[in-house]
N, C-alpha and C positions, 0 to 999 in steps of 0.2 A: 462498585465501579473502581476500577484503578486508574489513580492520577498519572501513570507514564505507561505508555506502552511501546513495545520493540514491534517491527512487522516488517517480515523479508517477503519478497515476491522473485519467486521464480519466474521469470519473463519467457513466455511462449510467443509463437509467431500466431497461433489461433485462441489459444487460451494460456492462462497466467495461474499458478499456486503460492495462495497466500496463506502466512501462517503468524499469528500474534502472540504475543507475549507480553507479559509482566516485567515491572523491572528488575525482578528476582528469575526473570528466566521457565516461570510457569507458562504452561500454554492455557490461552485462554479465546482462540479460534482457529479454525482452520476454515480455508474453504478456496473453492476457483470461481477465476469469473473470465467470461470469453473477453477477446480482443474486440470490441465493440463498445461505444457508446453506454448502452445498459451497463455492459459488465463494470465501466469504471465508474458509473454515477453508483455502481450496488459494491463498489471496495470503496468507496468513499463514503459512502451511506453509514456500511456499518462498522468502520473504522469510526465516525463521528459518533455513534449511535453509545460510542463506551465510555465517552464523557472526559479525554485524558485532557490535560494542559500540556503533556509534552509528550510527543509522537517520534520515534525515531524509525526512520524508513532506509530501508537496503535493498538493493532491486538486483537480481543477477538477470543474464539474458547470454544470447548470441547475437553475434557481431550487432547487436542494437536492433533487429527486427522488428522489435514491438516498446515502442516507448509511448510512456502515459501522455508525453506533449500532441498527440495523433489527436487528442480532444480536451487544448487544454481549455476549457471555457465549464467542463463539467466539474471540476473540484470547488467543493463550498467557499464563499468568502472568506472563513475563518480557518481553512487548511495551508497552510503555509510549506511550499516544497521547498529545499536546500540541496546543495549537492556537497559533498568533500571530496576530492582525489586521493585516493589509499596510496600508499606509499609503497 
């Protein structure tokens, strides 16, 4: 298990591509999940499932279509979302 991981999500309007990483930039998942309920209880699943103490997340999309706040009552107690504004 790695203690930090990186994980971008390509935001779709039906389904979303998510892909993880290591703090060294190894890939170490890939996978989609639909725009649905299931799909974010199963990116949150097995994002916790890797054990990190420090998760960095990047979400690309269009014009905001598909945002994870659609359910936010599905991410574990112990997931903590942030946002930063890029520059």
């Amino acid at each position: 298990m790695t203690n930090e991981l990186r994980v971008a999500v390509n935001v779709g309007s039906r389904f979303h591509q998510v892909v993880v990483g290591d703090a060294s930039g190894r890939l170490v998942d890939e996978f989609r999940v639909d725009h649905r309920r299931t799909g974010f209880e199963l990116f949150f699943e097995r994002i916790a499932r890797r054990g990190a103490s420090d998760v960095r997340l990047a979400m690309e999309g269009y014009n905001g279509l598909a945002c994870p706040r659609s359910f936010p009552d599905v991410a574990p107690p112990r997931v903590a979302v942030g946002s930063r504004a890029r520059d």
